[in-house]
N, C-alpha and C positions, 0 to 999 in steps of 0.2 A: 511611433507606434501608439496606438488606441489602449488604454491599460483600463481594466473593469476591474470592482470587487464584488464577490456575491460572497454573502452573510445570508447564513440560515438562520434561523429566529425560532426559538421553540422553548420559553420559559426565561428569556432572558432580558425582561423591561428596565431589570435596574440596572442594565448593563449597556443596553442597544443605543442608547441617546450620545454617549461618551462613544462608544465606539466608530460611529456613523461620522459624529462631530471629529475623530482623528483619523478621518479616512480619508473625507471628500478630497484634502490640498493634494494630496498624492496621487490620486487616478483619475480620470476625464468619466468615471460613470458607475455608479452604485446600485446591486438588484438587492434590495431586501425582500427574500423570502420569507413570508412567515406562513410557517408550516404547522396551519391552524393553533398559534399560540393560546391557550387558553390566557395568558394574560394582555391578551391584544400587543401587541412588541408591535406589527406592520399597520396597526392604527395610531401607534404613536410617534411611530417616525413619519409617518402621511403628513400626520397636526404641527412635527416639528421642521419637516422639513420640506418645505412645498415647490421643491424645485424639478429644472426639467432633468438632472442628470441625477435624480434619487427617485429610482422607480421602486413602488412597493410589488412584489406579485403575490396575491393572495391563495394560498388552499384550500379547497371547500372540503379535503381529507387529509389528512395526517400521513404524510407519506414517509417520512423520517430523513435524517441528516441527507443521507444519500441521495434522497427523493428533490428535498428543497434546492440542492447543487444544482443536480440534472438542471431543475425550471431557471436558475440560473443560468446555466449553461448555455439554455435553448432561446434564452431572449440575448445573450449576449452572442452566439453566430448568427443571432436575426439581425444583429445592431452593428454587425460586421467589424466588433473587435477585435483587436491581436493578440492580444496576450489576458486572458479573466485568470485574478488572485481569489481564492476564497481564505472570507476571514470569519473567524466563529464569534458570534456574537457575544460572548459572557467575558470579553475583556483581556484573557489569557496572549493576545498576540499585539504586538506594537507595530500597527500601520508603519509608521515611517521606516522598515525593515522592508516594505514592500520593493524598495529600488535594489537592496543586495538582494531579493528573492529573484525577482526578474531579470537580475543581469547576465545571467551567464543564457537566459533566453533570448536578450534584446542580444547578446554577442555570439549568438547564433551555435552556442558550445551545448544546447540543450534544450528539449525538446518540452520538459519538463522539470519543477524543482519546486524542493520542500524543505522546511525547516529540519533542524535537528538538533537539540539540547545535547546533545553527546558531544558535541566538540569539546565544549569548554567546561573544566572542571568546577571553574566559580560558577554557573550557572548551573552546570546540575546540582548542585548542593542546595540551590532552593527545590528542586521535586522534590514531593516525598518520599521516601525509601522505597513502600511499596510500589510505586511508579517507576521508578529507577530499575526495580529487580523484573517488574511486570514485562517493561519496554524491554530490557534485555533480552529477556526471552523471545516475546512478540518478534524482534527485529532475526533473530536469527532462525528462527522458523520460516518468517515470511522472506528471505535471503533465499532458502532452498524453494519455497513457493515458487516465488516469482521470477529467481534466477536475477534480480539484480544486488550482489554480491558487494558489490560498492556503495550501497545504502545504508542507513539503520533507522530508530524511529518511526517506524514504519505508520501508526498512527498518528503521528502530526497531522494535525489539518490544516496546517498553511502552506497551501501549494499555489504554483501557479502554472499554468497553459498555456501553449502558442495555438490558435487559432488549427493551426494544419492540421495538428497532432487530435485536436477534440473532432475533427469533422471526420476523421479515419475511425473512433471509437462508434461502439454499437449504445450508446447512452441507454436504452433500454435493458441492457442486461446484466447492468454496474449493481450492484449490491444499493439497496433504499436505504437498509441502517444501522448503523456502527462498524460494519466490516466495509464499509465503503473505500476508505481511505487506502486498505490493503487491497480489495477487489480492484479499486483503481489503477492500481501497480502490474497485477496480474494483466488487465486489459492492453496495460500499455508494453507489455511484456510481449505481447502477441502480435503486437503490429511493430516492435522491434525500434521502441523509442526510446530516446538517450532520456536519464533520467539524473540528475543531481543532485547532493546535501548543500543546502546552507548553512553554517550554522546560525543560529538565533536562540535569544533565551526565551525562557517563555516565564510569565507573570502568577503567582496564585494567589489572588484577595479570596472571598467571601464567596464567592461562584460555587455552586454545586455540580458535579457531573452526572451525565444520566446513561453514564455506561455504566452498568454492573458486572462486578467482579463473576459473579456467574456466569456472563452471557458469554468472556472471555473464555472463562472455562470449559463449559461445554457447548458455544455454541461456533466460535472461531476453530478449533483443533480438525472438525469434518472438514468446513470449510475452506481451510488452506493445505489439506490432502486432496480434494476433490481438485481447488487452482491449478497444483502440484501434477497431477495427472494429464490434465488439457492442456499444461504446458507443454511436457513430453512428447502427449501425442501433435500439435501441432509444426512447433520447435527442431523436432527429432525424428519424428516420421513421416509427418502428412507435407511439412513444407521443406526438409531436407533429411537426407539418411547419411550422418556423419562417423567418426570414428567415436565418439561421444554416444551416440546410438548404439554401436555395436560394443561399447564397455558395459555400458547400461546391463544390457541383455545377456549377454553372455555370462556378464558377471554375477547376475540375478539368479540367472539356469545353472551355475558353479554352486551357489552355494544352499542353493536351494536340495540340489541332487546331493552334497556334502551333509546337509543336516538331515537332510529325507534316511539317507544310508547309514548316516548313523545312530540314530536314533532306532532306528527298525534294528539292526545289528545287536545292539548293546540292550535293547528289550527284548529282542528274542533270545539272546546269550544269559539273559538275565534267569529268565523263566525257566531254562533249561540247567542253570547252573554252571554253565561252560566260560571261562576266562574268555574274555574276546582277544583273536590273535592281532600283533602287533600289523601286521600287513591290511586289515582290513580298518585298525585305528587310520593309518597314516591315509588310506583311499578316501577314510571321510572327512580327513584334515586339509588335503592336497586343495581339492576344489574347495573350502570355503577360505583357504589364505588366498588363492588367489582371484576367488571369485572378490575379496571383500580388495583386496586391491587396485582389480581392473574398478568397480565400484570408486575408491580412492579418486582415480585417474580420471575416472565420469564427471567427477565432481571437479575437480582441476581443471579441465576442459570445460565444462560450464562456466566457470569464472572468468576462465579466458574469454568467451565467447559473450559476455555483458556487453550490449548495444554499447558503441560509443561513437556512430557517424548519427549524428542528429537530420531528424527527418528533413526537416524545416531549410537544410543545408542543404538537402536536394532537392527543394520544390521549385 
């Protein structure tokens, strides 16, 4: 198989040189994007490395993480490779991880696969805490996201791709930047691809990030409620109506009518001064135990239901 790296490049010159240099022995072809670096990063791998399987693609606009992948992406289904690894240019990931990243692709057990610092407890003990406790969360939001339940780290960005799986995505509708990594999950969610942990550690020198703790905060939480919804409705309604649909639902309308009744009950009882009677406590109890149950059971049943026949296995 044809094995590509694409590296986005956006602020990373004292890094891109060393990383470019431990990438080539490992894959047959390299796209540096630089995604209008102000520090020129794809004018100095050009000067350094003037070969025919290090291609630079250049931005004339700033499209972000997600954007530089994509133009990766698109010259590597033009160059009819099998499997593209994307590696981030500031040094965090070690090339020669790239053969456990892509194996469980080349052995056809996966459609897709990412890194994950969670496995191994010697290796998460270099993150730092706040990363540690950030990622935890992240992974288990984006779990109910995206419905792949056998993941975590959800922001790694060393993944890799089989050819089939990228030409079935809508590339145009992937997230440009920093939710990319998770909207990528989402996409692939939709079209029902097996997706994989490696684990790997990941490295932290001198490198700065250009996620902001903010952007987490309030700008991912809409964003994987929104995923969350065009999941269900896809998944659940529009491409099949399963028992997992009607727990969804019913269980929604249980406790919805359970908390509506009671509330209204016990404010109206309030105002008037009247004990609320025991019969009308347990009417507004009855539907929300069991609506939050069948809910329970939605959720079991989605885990159950995590892709695990890989696309690629049926092309």
């Amino acid at each position: 198989m044809k094995v590509a790296a694409v590296i986005p490049c956006f602020r990373v010159s004292k890094h891109i040189i060393d990383v470019v240099e431990r990438t080539l022995p490992v894959v047959d072809m390299i796209y540096v994007v630089d995604d209008l670096c102000p520090e020129g990063s794809g004018a100095l791998v050009a000067e350094h490395f003037p070969y025919v399987n290090v291609r630079v693609i250049q931005h004339q606009v700033n499209r972000g993480v997600g954007g530089a992948v994509v133009s990766g992406y698109r010259a590597a289904l033009a160059d009819d490779v099998d499997i593209v690894v994307k590696v981030d240019g500031d040094g965090q990931m070690d090339p020669l991880q790239i053969a456990s990243l892509i194996a469980p692709i080349v052995a056809r057990r996966a459609d897709y696969t990412k890194g994950n610092r969670f496995f191994n407890i010697e290796d998460l003990r270099q993150m730092p805490f706040v990363r540690v406790l950030g990622n935890s969360a992240l992974s288990f939001v984006n779990k109910i996201s995206t419905g792949y339940w056998n993941i975590m780290d959800p922001t790694n960005g060393f993944t890799a791709i089989h050819k089939s799986t990228l030409k079935l995505l809508d590339l145009e509708k992937l997230a440009a930047r920093y939710f990319f990594e998770s909207d990528m999950l989402f996409r692939l969610s939709i079209v029902r691809a097996t997706v994989r942990d490696v684990s790997m550690p990941a490295f932290y020198g001198d490198e700065e990030s250009n996620l902001r703790i903010s952007k987490v905060l309030f700008d991912f939480p809409g964003k994987y409620l929104l995923n969350f919804f065009k999941r269900f409705f896809y998944n659940y309604i529009l491409r099949d109506v399963s028992i997992g649909t009607i727990e969804t639902i019913v269980g929604i309308l249980l406790m919805c009518f359970g908390l509506t009744w009671g509330v209204y009950n016990w404010i109206g009882n309030g105002m008037n001064g009247v004990e609320t009677p025991a019969g009308t406590v347990m009417l507004a109890s009855l539907p929300i135990i069991l609506g939050s149950q069948l809910l329970l059971a939605a959720v079991a049943y989605d885990i159950y239901n995590v892709p695990s026949e890989p696309l690629q296995g049926s092309s």
